[in-house]
C-alpha positions as CSV (number, residue, x, y, z in Angstrom):
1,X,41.4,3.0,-26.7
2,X,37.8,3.0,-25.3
3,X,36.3,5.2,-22.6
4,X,34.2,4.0,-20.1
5,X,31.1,2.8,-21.4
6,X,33.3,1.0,-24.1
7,X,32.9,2.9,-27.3
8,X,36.0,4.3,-28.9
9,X,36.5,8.0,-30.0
10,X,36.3,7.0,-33.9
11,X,33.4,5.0,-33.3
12,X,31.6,7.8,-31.5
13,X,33.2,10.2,-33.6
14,X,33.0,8.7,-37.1
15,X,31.8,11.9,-38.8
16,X,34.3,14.1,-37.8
17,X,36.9,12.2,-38.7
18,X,35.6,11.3,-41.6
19,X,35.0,15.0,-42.7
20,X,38.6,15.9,-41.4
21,X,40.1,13.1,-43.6
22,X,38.3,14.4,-47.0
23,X,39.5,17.9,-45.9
24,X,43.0,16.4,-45.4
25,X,42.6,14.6,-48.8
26,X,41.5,17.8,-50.8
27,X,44.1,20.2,-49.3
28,X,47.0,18.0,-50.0
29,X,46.1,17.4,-53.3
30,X,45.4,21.3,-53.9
31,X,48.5,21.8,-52.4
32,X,50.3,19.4,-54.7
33,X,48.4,20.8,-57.4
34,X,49.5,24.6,-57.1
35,X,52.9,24.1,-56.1
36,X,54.0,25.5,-59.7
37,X,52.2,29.2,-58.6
38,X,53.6,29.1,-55.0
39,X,49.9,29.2,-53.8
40,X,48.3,27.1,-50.9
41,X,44.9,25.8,-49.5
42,X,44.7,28.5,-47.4
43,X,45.7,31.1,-50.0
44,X,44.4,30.6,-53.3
45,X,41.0,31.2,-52.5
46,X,41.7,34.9,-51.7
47,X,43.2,35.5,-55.3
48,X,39.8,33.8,-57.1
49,X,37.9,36.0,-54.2
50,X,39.2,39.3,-55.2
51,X,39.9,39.1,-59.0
52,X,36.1,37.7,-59.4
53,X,35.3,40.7,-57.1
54,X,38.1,43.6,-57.7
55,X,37.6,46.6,-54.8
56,X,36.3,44.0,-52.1
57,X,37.4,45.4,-48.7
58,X,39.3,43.0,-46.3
59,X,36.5,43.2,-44.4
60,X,34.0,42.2,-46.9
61,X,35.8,39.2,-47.1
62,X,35.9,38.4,-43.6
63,X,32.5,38.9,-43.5
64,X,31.7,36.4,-46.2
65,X,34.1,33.6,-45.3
66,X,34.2,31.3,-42.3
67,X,38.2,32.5,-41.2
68,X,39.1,34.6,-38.4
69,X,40.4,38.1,-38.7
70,X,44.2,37.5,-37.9
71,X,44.2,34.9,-40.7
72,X,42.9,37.1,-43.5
73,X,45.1,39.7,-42.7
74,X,48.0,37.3,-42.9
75,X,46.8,35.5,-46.2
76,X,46.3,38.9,-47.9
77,X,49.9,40.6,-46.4
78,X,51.6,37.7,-47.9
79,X,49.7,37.5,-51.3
80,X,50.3,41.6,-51.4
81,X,54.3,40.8,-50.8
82,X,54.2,37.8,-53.3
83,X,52.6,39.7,-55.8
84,X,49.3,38.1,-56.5
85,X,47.1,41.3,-54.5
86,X,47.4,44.9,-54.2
87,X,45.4,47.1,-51.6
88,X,44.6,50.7,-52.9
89,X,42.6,53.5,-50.1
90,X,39.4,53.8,-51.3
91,X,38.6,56.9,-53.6
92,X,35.0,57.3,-51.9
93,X,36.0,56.5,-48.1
94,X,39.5,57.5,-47.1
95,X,39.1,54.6,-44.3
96,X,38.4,52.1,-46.6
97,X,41.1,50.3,-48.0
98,X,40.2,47.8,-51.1
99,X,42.1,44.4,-52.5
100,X,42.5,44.5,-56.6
101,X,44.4,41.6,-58.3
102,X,47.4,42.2,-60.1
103,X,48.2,41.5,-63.8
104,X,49.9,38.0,-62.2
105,X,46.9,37.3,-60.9
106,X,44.5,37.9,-63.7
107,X,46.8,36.2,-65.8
108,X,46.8,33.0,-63.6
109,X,43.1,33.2,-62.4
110,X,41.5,30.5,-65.1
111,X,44.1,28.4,-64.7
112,X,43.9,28.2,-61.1
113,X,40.0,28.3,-61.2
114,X,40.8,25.0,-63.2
115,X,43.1,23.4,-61.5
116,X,40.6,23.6,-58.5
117,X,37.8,22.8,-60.6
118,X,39.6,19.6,-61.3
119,X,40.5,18.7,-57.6
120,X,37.0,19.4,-56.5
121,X,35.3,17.0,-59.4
122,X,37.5,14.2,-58.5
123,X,36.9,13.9,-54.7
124,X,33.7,14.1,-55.8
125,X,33.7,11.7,-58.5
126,X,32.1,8.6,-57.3
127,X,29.3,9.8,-56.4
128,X,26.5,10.1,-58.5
129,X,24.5,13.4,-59.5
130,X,21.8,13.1,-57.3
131,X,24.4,11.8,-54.4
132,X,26.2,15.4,-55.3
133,X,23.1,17.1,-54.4
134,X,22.8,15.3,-51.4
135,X,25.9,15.4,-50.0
136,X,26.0,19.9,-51.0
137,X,22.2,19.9,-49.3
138,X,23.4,18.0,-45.9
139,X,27.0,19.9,-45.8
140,X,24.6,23.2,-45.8
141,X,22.3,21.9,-43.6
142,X,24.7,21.3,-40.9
143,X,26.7,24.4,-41.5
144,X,23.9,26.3,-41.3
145,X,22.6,24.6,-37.8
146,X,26.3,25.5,-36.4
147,X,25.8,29.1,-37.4
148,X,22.8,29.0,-36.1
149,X,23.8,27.8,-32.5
150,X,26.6,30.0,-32.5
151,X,24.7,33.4,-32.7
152,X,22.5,31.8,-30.4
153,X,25.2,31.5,-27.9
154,X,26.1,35.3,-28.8
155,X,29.4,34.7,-30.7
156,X,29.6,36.6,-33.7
157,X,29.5,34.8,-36.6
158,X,30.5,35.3,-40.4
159,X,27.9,34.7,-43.1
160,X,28.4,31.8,-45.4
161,X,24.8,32.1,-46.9
């Protein structure tokens, strides 16, 4: 299908669907790959967050993670039922509540960590080291230009830097 001046969505679009296929690629295979742990793409990363940082707030995390409020909260409610989190009230601010990992957690953080590890170096694995560094200095240069225009436009934005 073309649009008026004859170019085609993928053609005029080639990086966002190229960037939305290696996302697609990555998640399925972590997916696949974390089955065994009942853990997701969109969940394990909160179990590495909080047992490499035990007493981060909700909020903390939030603020250091491109996701939006609602889907923390859900992530973390279901890890907390499933048994991977636990949130405690803070002993220094009473309205501060603070995400610890749990002993099943702990006990399945390197594996996880390695298992992702693993995922991460293949999709990665044709490239040479010098192409890594590339492609990790452009991925943070455009990440960082859509932050950018975004707190220009006034929207609040998380920090990924």
């Amino acid at each position: 299908m073309q649009n008026m001046n004859g170019n085609s969505f993928y053609d005029t679009h080639e990086v966002e669907k190229l960037t939305t296929i290696y996302n697609r690629m990555i998640r399925l295979r972590i997916n696949d790959t974390l089955k065994e742990f009942e853990l997701s793409e969109s969940n394990f990363f909160y179990v590495l967050l909080v047992c490499e940082s035990p007493g981060v707030s909700q909020d903390e995390l939030i603020q250091n993670i491109y996701r939006d409020h609602s889907v923390v909260t859900r992530a973390i409610s279901k890890l907390i039922k499933d048994g991977w989190l636990e949130k405690k009230m803070s002993s220094a601010d009473k309205r501060r509540t603070e995400l610890y990992p749990t002993a099943k957690a702990i006990n399945n953080y390197q594996d996880i960590f390695d298992r992702i590890t693993v995922v991460n170096d293949e999709s990665i694995s044709v490239l040479s080291e010098e192409e890594i560094k590339q492609f990790e200095h452009i991925l943070e240069k455009v990440i960082k230009s859509g932050i950018e225009r975004e707190r220009l436009a006034g929207r609040k934005i998380s920090e990924l830097f």
